[in-house]
N, C-alpha and C positions, 0 to 999 in steps of 0.2 A: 487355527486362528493366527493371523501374524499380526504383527506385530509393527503399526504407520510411526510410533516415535521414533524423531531424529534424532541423532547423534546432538549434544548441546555441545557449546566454545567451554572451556574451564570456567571462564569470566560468568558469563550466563547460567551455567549450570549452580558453581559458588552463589550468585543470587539466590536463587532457587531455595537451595539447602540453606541459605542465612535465615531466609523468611520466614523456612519452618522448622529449623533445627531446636526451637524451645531453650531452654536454660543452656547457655553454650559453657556454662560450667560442671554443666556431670557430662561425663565422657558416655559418647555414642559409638556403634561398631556401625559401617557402611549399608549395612543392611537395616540399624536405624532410620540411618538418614534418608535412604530410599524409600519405606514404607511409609515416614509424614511426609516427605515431597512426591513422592510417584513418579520420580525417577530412577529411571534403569538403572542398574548398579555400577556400571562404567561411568556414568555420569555424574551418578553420586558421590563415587571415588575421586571421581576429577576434581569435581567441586567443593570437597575436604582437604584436597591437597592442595587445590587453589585457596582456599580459607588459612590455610596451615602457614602456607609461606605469607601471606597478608598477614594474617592476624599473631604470627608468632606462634601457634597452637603447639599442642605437644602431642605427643603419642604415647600410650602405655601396649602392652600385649598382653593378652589374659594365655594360659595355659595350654590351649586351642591352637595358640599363632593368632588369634583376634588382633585385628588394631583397633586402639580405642581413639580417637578423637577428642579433644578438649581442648579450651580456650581461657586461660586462664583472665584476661586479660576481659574476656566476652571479645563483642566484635565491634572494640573501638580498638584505637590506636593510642591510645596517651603519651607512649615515648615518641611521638612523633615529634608534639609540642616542646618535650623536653629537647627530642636530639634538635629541632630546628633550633631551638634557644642555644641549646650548646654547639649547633654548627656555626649559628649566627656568632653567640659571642668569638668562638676562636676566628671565624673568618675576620671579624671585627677585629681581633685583637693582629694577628697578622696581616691584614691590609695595614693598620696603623702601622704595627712595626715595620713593615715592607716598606714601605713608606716613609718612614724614618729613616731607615737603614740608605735607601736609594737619595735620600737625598743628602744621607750623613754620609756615605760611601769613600765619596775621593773629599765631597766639599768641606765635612767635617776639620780631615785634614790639612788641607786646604787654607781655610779661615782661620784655624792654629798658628799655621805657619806664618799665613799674611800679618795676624795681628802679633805675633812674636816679632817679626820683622821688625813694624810701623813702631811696637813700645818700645825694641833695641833703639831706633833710629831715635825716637825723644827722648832716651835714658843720652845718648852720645851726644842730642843736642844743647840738652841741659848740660851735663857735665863740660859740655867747650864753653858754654857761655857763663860757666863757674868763674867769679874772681875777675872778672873785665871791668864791671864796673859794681858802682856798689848799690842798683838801683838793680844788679841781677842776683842779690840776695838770695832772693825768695826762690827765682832758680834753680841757684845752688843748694838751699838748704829741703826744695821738693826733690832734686835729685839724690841727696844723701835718703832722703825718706823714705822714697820708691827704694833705694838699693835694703836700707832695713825692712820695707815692709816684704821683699822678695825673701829673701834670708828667712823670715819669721812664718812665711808661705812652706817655705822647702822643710824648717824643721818642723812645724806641726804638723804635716805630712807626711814626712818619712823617719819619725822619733819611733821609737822602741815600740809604742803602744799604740799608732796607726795602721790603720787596716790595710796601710797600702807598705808596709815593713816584713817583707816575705821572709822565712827564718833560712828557705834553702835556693840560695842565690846558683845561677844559671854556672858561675865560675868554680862554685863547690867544686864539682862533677867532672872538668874539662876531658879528664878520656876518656868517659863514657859515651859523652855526646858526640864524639871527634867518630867513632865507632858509630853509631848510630844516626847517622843524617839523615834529619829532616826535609820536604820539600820547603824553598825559603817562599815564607809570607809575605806578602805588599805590604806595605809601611801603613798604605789607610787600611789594610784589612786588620792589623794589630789592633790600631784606632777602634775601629766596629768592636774588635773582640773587648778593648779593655772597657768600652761603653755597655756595648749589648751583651757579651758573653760569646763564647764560641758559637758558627751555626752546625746545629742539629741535623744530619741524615734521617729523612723521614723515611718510616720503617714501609715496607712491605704489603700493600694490604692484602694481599694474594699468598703471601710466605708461610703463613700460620694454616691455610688448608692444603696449600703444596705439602709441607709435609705431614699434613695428617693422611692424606691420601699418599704418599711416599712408605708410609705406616702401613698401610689397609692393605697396600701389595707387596710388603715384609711381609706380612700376615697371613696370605695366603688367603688376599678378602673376608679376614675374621678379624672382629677387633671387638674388643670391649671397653667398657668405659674406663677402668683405669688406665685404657689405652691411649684415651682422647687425652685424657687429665695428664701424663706422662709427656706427650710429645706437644701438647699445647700449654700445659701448665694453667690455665684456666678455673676459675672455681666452679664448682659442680653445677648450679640452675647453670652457668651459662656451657658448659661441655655439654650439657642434656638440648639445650636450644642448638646448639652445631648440630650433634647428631639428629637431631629432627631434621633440621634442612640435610644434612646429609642423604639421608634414606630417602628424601625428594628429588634431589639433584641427582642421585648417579645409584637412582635403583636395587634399592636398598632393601634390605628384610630383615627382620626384628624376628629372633629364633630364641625359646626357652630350652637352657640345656638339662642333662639328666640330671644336675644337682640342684636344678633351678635360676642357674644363674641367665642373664638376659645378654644377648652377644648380639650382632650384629653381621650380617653373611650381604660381599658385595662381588659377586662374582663379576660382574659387566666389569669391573675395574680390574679386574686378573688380564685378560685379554690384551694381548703382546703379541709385536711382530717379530720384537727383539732376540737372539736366540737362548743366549744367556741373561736374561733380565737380571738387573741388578735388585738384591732382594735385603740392604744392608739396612735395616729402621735407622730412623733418624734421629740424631740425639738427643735427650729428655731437654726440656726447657732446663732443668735447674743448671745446666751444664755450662750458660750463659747467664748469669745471674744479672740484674739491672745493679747500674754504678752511677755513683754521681759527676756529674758534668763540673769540670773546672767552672771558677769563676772568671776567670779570663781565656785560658787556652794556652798567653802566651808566656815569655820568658821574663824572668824578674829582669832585666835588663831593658827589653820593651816597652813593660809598665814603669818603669822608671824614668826612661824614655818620654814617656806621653803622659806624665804623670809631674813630670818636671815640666813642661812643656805649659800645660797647661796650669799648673799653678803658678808659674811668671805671666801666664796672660791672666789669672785671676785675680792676683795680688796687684797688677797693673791697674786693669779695667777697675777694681772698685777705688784706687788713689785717685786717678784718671778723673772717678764720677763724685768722689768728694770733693777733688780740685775744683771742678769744676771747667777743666780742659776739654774744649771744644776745638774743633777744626778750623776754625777763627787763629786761636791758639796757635795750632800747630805752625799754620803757615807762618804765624808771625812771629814764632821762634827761629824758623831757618830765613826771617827775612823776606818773607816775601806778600806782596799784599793779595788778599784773601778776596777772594772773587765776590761781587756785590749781592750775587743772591746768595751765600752763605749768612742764615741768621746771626746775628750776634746775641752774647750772652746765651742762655736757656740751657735746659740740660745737655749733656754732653751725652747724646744718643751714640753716634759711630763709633766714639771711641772710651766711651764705660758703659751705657746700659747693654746695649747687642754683647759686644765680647763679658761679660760679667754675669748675663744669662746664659752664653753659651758654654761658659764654662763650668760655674754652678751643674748644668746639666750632665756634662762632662765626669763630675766628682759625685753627684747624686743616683745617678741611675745604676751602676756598681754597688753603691752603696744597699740601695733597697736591694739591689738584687742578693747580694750578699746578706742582709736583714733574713729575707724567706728563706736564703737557703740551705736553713736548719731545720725547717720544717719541710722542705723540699725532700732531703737528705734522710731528716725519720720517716716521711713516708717511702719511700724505696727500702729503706730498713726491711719496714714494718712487710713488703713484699717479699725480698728475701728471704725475710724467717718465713712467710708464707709455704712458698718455693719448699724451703730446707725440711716443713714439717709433710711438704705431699710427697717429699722423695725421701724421707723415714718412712713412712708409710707401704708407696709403692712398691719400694725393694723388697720390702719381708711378704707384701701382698703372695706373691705365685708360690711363695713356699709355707703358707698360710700359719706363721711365725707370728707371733706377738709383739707387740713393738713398748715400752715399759717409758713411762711418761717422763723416767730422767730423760731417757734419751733424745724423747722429743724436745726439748727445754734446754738441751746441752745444744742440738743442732740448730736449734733456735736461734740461742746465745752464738754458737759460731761465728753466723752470717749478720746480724740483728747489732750485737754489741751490745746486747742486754735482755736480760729473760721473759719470756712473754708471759701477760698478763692470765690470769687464771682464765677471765671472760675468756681471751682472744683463744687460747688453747680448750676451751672446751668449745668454741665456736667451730672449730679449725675440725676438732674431733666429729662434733656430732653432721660437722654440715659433709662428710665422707663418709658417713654410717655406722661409725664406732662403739664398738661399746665395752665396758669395765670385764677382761677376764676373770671371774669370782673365781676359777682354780688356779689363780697363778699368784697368789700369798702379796708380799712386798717385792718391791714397789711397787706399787701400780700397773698392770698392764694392760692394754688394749686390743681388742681383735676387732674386725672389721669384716665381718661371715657375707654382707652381701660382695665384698669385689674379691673375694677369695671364691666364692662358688663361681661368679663369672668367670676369673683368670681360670680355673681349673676346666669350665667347659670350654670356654676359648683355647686352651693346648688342648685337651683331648679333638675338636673340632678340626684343629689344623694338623692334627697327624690324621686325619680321615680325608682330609683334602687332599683332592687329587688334581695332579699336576696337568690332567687334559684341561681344566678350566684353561688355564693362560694360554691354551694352542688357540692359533686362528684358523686353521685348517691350510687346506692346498689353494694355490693359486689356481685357478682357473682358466682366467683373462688375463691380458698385458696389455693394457694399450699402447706401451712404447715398445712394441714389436710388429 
């Protein structure tokens, strides 16, 4: 009897299996899912591993080599809502800035300068018309005021106990830096930095599975999970969610060793044309530790610069908008009569409200940034010590060494700049599978028996690999002959 069923698309087939796979939370093996949908087992497989990459699913291996099938999620999507919200907001939040940025870019600078100019030039008009007559009083004594209110700008700005008073000036250091050149910055790109902060190189989104797959052929297509945890630094659900999409992407198999530990065999990724393949693993995440981003970028010099800059257009613009000097005003200081459609009286817009908003902006937006970025700065901490406590771990991992909870705490403290929390260290513990050595007395020690049985079948597995995987065999063909 043969056999008329078609071959189904993944898409089609995942249908299929979604409709009858029942509770998508207890894990099924392919020949479950075949027997409630009555699909051929190629088909059923397709359509678990189409279900797996949709829905996030995981895999377990029972004893056999079985895969098991689960969803922990069932077979909706919730992060979607979440990541569109958080795509949405950061797209938001970068349109905005991009947006600021391009338009604060040169003009930022620009409008500094223009209205440093125009108040230079009424600080110089006033002062000529100081003392002529005695009806230019008032003149005279707005001129002496702007010169105090400038002064009274500069030193609550740059006193001992302003945020904008750096302790290690650009001149400290002069033959270091002489040694050391930088490429020179545009005058509005300082500008951007001392507003927005330096800009950020966005990372790689391909880098973090380059070198895990850079990993897998160090390995000799054997890797295990403290493998993934090592070279991606990752916490455990989400190395376990890579490795699921791993074993789907690039054919993959899920192997239990003689000690029981769970490893990972990707031969299709040995395969080389190269003759010496370079087989050098790539360096543990901890070896790049995350830092904090300056809050400007640039040299105390620069912010002082643009800092002076702009607190003479601020101290200006808000005299300016309590005089109540208008453009009316201005003309009629250097003499000349003021064009008929210029209003008379009313607030003085061009030359106190706009420059007095744009400068406030100028001194505010640093400010908050420098606000968060204490909490900015603990969180990356609080990564670090992350980091510091998977790579105490990892290293004693392959020689199935005990790791004693000073030392976790001491490497902590290293990187962190203060000791972790009992919670966060027993978090850190149990969420890598640790558990209390009861033969190893004081202090405290820990072993960790699932990624030691792994690391040990993973070396035993890659001294049995053999080196014809990576051969491609003999040319055959040439087409460029």
């Amino acid at each position: 009897m043969t056999s008329n069923v078609r071959s189904l698309d993944p898409e089609a087939a995942a249908a299929v299996v979604r409709r009858t796979f029942g509770d998508p939370r207890a894990p099924k093996t392919v020949a479950d899912a075949a027997v409630a949908s009555g699909l051929a087992l190629r088909d059923a497989e397709a359509g678990l591993t189409w279900l797996t990459k949709e829905y996030r699913g995981h895999l377990r291996v029972t004893e056999e080599g079985q895969l098991l099938y689960f969803f922990p999620e069932g077979f909706s999507q919730p992060w979607i809502q979440r990541e569109l919200l958080e795509r949405f907001a950061r797209a938001a939040g970068a349109a905005v800035l991009g947006a600021l940025r391009f338009v604060v870019r040169a003009w930022l600078l620009l409008a500094l300068v223009f209205y440093a100019v125009v108040f230079v030039a009424i600080l110089v008009g006033l002062s000529a018309q100081k003392g002529e007559r005695d009806d230019n009083r008032r003149s005279g004594e707005l001129a002496s005021a702007l010169f105090r209110a400038l002064f009274d700008a500069l030193f609550w700005t740059f006193h001992p106990f302003s945020p904008f008073a750096y302790r290690s000036p650009d001149w400290a250091e002069p033959r270091r830096r002489q040694t050391h050149r930088e490429p020179e910055v545009p005058l509005y790109e300082k500008v951007n930095r001392f507003v927005f902060g330096p800009s950020v190189e966005k990372p790689d989104p391909n880098a973090a599975m380059a070198r895990l797959l850079a990993a897998i052929r160090a390995g000799k297509g054997r890797i295990g999970l403290s493998d993934v945890l090592r070279v991606t630094g990752l916490p455990r659900d989400r190395a376990d969610g890579m490795m699921a999409s791993l074993m789907l992407d690039y054919e993959g198999e899920v192997e239990v060793g003689e000690r029981g530990g769970i490893y990972y065999r990707f031969e299709p990724l040995r395969k080389t044309a190269e003759a010496s393949p370079a087989l050098r693993p790539p360096p543990p995440a901890w070896s790049e530790m995350p830092t904090p981003q300056p809050l400007t970028g640039n040299t105390f010099g620069a912010n002082l610069l643009v800092a002076i800059l702009n607190g003479f257009n601020l101290s200006m613009s808000a005299f300016l908008l309590g005089s109540g000097f208008t453009l009316v005003d201005l003309f009629l200081l250097f003499r000349r009569i003021p064009p008929p459609w210029l209003p008379q009286g009313g607030v003085p817009f061009v030359l106190g409200l706009v420059p007095l908003l744009l400068s406030l902006l100028v001194f505010v937006v640093p400010l908050v940034r420098a606000a968060v970025r204490p909490w900015k700065n603990a969180k990356l901490a609080r990564e670090r010590g992350r980091l510091a406590l998977l790579r105490e771990v990892l290293e004693r991992v392959p020689s199935a060494e005990p790791v004693r909870e000073d030392q976790l705490k001491r490497a902590y403290r290293a990187v962190a700049g203060e000791e972790p929390s009992e919670r966060v260290l027993r978090e850190r513990i149990v969420e890598l599978g640790g558990d209390v050595d009861l033969d190893g007395g004081e202090p405290i020690r820990y072993r960790f028996p699932e990624l030691e049985e792994e690391a040990a079948d993973v070396a035993d597995e890659r001294e049995r690999a053999s080196d014809d995987e990576a051969k491609v065999g003999a040319v055959i063909f040439r087409s460029d002959e």
